[in-house]
ZAVEX-116171 format. One line per field, with one value per residue (C-alpha): x, y, z; residue number from 1; residue in three letters. Coordinates in steps of 0.1 Angstrom, whole numbers, plus 2048, in hexadecimal, padded with zeros to 3 digits. Each point is the difference from the previous one (the first is absolute). Example, Ala and Ser with C-alpha at 12.3 -4.5 7.8 and 13.67 -1.06 7.14 Angstrom:
BEGIN
u	c(87B_80E)
v	c(7D3_822)
w	c(84E_7F9)
i	c(1_2)
aa	c(ALA_SER)
***
This chain:
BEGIN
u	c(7F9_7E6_804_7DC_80C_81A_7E7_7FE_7DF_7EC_811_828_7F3_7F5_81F_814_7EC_818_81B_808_7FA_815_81E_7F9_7F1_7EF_80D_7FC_824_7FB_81F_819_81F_816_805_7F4_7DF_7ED_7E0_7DE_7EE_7F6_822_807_817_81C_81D_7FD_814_7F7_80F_819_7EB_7E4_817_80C_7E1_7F6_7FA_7FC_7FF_7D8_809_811_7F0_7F0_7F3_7DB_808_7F4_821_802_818_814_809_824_813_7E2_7EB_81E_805_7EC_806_7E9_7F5_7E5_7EC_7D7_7EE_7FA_7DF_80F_81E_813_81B_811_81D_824_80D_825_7F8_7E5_7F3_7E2_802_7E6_7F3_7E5_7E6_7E0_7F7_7D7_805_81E_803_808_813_806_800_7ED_81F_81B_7FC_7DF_7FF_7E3_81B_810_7E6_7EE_823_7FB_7DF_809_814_7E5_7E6_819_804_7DB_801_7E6_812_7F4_813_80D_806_817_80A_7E0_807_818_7E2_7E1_7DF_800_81F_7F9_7D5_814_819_7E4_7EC_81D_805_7DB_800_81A_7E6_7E1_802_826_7FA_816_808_815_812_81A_818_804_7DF_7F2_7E5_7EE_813_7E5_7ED_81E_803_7E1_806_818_7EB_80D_80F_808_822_80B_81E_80C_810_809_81E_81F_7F4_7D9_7FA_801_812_7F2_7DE_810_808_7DE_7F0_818_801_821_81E_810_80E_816_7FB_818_800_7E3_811_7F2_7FD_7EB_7F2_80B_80E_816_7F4_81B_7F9_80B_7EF_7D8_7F1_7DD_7F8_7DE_7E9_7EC_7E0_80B_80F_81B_816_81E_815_81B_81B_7F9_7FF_817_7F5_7DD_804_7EC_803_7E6_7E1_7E0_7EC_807_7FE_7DA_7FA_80E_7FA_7DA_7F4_81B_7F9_7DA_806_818_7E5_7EF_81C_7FB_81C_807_823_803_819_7F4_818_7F9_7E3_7E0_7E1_811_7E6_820_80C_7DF_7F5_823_7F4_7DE_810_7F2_822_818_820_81A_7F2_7FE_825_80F_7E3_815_823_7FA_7EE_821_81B_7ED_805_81F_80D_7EA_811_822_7F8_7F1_824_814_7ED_804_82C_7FC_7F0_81B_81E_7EA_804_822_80C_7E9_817_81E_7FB_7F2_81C_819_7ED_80D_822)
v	c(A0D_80D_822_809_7FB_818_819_7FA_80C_807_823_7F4_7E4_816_813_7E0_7F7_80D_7EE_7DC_7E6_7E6_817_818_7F7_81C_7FD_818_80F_7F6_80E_81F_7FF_81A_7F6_7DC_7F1_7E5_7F4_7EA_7F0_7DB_7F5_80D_819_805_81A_818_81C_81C_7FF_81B_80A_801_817_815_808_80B_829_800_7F1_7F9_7E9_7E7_7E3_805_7E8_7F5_809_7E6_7F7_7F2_7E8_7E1_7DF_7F0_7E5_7E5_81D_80E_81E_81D_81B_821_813_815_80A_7FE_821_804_805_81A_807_80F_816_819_81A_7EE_809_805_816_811_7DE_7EA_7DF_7E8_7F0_7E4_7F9_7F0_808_7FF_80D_815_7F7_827_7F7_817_7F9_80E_810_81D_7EF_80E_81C_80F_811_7E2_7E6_81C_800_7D6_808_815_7E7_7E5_817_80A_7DB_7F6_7EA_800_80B_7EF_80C_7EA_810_7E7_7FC_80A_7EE_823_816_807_7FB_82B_803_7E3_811_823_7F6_7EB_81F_813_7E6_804_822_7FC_7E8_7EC_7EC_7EE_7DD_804_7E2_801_7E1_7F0_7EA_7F9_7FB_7F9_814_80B_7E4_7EE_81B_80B_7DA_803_81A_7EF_7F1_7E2_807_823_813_815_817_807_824_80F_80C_7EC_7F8_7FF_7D9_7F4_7E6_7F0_804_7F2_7E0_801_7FD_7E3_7ED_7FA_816_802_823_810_81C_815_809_813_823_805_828_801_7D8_802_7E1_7FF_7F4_7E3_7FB_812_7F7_7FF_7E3_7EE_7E8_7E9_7FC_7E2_80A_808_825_80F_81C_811_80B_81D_813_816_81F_825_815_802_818_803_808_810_7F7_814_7E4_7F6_822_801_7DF_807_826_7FB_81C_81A_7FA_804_823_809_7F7_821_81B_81E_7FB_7DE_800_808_7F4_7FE_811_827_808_818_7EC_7D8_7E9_7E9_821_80B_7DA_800_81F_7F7_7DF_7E9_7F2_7FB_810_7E7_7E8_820_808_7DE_802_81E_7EC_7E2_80F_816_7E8_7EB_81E_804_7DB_801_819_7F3_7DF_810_811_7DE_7EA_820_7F8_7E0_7FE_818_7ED_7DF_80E_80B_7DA_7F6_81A_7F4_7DB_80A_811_7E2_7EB_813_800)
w	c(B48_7E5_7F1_80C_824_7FA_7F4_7DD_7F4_7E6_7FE_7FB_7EC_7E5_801_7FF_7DD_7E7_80A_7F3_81C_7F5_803_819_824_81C_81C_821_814_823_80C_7F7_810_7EF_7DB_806_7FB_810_7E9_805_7E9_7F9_7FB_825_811_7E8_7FA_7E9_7EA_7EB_7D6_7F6_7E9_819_818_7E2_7F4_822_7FE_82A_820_7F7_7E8_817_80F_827_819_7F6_7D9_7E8_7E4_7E0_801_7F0_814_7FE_80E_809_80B_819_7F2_7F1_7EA_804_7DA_808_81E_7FD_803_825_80E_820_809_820_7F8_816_7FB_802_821_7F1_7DF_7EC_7EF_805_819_7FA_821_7F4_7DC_7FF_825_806_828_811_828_80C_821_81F_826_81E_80C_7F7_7DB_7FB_7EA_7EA_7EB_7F6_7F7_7EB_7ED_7FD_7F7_7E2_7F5_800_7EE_7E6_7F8_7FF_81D_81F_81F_824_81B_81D_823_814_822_80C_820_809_7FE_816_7F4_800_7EE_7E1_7FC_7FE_7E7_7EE_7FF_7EE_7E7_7FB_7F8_7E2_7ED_813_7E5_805_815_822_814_823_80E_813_7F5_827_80D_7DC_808_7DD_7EB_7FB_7EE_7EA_7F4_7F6_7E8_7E9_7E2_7EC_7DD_80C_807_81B_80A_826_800_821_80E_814_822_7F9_806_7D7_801_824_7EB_7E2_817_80C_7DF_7F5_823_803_80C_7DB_804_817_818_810_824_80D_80F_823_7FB_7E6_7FC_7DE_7EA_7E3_7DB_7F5_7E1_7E4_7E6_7F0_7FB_7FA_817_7FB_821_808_7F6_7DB_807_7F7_812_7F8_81B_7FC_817_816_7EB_812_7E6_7E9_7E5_7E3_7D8_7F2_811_7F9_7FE_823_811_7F3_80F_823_805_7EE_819_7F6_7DB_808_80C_7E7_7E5_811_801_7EA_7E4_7F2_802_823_817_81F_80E_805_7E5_807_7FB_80B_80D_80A_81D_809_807_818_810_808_80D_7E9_7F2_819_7F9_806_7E3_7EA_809_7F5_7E3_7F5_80A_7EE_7E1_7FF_7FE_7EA_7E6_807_7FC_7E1_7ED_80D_7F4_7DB_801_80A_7E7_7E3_804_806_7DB_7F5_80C_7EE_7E2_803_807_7E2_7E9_80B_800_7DC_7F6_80A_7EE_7DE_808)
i	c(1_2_3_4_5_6_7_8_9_10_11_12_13_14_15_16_17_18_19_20_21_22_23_24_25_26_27_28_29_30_31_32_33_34_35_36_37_38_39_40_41_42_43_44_45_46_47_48_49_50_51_52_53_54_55_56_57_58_59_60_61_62_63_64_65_66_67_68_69_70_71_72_73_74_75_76_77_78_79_80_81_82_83_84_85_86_87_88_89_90_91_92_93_94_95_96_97_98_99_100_101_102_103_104_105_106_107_108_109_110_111_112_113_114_115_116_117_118_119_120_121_122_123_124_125_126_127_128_129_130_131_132_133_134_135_136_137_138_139_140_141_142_143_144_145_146_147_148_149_150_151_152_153_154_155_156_157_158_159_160_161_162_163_164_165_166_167_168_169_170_171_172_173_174_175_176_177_178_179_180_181_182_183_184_185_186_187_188_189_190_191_192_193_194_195_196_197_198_199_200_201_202_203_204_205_206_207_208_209_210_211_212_213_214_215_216_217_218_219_220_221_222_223_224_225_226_227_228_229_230_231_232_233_234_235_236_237_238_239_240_241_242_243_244_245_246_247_248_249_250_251_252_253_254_255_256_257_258_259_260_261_262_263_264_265_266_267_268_269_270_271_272_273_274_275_276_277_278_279_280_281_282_283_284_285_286_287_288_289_290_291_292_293_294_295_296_297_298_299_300_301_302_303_304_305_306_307_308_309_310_311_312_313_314_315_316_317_318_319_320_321_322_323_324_325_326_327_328_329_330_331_332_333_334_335_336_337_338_339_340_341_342_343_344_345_346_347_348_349_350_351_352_353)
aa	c(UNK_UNK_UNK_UNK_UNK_UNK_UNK_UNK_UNK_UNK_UNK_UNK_UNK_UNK_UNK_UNK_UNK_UNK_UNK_UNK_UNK_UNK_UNK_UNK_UNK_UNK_UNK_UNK_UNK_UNK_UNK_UNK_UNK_UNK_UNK_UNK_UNK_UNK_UNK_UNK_UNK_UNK_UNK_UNK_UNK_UNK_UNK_UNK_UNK_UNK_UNK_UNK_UNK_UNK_UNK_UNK_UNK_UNK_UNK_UNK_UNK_UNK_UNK_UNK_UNK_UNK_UNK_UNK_UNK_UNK_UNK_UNK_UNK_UNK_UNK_UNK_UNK_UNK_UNK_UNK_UNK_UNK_UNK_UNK_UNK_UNK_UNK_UNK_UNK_UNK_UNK_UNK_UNK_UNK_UNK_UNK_UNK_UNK_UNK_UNK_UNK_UNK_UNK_UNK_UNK_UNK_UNK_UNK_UNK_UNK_UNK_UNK_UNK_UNK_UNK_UNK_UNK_UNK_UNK_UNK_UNK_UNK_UNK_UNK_UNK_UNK_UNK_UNK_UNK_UNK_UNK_UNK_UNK_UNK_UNK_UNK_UNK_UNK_UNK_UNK_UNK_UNK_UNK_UNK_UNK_UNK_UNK_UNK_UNK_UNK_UNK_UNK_UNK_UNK_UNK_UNK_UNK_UNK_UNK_UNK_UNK_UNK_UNK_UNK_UNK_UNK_UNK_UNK_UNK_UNK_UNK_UNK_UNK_UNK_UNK_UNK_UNK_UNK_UNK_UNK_UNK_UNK_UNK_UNK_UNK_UNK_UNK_UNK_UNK_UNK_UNK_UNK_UNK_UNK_UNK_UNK_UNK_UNK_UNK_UNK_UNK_UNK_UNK_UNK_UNK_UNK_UNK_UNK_UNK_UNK_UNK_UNK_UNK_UNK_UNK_UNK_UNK_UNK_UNK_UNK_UNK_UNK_UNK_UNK_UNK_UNK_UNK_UNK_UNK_UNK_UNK_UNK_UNK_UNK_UNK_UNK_UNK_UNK_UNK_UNK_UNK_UNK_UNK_UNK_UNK_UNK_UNK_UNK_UNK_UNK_UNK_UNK_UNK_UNK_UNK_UNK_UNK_UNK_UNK_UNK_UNK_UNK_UNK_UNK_UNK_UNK_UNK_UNK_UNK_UNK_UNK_UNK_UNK_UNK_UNK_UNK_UNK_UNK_UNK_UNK_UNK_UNK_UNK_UNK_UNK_UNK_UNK_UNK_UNK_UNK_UNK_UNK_UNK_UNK_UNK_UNK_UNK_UNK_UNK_UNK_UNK_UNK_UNK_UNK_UNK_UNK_UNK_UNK_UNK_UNK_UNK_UNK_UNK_UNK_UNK_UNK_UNK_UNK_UNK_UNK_UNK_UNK_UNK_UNK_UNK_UNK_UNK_UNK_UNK_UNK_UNK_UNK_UNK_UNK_UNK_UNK_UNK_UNK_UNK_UNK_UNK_UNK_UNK_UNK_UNK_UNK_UNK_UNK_UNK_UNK_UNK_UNK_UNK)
***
């Protein structure tokens, strides 16, 4: 496959041009699985690894290869085997907070469009996709948001939850199907442009990977038993990869995601709560909270009823922890550097003797 069908532009070929192509190769990761890599280039699907010194040098968790990331690397063994040096400077990138500690997980690079998944049922909530959202406008990457088994709802119910979606931002493309009755498949095919890469986030039990099937055409990935309660299926997979359509797309599919924190994310709060920041650039003082001051265009628009209060609530929630997980994460990555240069001494030190 060429490197411009993986998405190898103009863009990551400049960025490639300081390295010597008769020793070094680009090559995209198609698949993350733990601390294995799967690359694509023109030499095919190969396994990959990452130097020592590549992993040494490392200073975080963003400096690790992701699904869609494009890699420097070294062929071995009749082209068998690669060897990962550097990673090309990414265009966008997906990142969320790591579920199990104060650190940065990546989630996908180079992404053009992020599939924002819920269903018509109990899944839908306005709370929640304005976290994915965040996320997406933090990373430079134009949300659309999918609304799935729209065969559950009545016309009434999917116009009324359309309409809230519509009142976040007019200007985010919302498309309703059914994987049963396919209804509204047609148009979201339509959508996905050659060249171009895509992300499916959603949580367990939204449809993803029955869509995911859909797009290839083939049942290659698994789904767990539908539960009768709640028509909710299980995400098998464990792993994010890239997976190239038909029509000269690319998507990258990932878990089902439990918990959606976020790191530092101003960028990404002005993107999704544009309305509450257009107030805010009216209060009185200039450092204002939005919280309890005299003169705040945010509170008076909330009592006049032009912001609803809910969205402002988890406004206030998500800006909050994303402070808080940002100066736990300045403190984490401060004694990290500490105890660096503590194993520097000593491995300096035993070196003399």
């Amino acid at each position: 496959m060429s490197l411009e069908n993986l998405g190898f532009d103009i863009w990551f070929q400049e960025k490639f041009k300081s390295y010597d192509p008769a020793e070094y190769k680009p090559a995209r990761v198609i698949e993350v699985n733990k601390n294995s890599y799967l690359i694509s280039s023109e030499k095919g699907e190969v396994p990959a690894e990452p130097t020592g010194k590549f992993l040494f040098q490392a200073e975080s968790s963003l400096d690790i290869p992701t699904v869609g990331d494009w890699v420097v690397v070294q062929y071995f063994d009749h082209n068998t085997l690669a060897i990962i040096h550097h990673i090309l400077p990414r265009r966008s990138v997906l990142k969320r907070k790591d579920p199990g500690r104060i650190d940065y997980q990546l989630i996908a690079a180079n992404v053009d469009y992020t599939f924002i998944m819920q269903s018509l049922d109990s899944n839908f909530n306005l709370n929640r996709l304005e976290r994915y959202l965040v996320t997406a406008n933090e990373g430079g990457i134009q949300p659309i948001i999918l609304l799935s088994k729209s065969d559950l709802a009545s016309v009434e119910e999917r116009e009324e939850k359309m309409d809230s979606l519509h009142r976040i931002r007019k200007d985010y493309p919302v498309l309703p199907f059914s994987n049963i009755t396919e209804d509204g498949l047609d148009h979201l095919l339509a959508t996905f442009q050659p060249g171009k890469t895509y992300c499916l986030l959603g949580s367990s039990g939204v449809g993803k990977t029955t869509l995911l099937n859909k797009l290839i055409g083939e049942d290659r990935f698994a789904i767990k038993e539908v539960r009768e309660k709640d028509h909710r299926g299980r995400h098998a997979t464990s792993r994010r990869q890239l997976i190239r359509l038909a029509n000269g797309s690319m998507i990258i599919d990932t878990p089902g995601m439990r918990e959606l924190g976020n790191i530092d994310v101003d960028t990404g709060l002005g993107e999704t709560f544009e309305d509450i920041y257009g107030y805010a650039a009216q209060c009185r003082f200039s450092d204002c909270t939005h919280t309890r001051e005299e003169g705040c265009a945010v509170l008076e628009a909330i009592q006049k009823g032009e912001l609803d209060e809910n969205r402002y609530q988890n406004f206030l929630k998500i800006r909050r922890e994303s402070a808080f997980y940002r100066m736990s994460y300045i403190e984490k990555r401060k004694r990290d550097k500490e105890f660096g240069k503590m194993i520097k001494r000593v491995m300096k030190n035993n070196k003399k003797k």
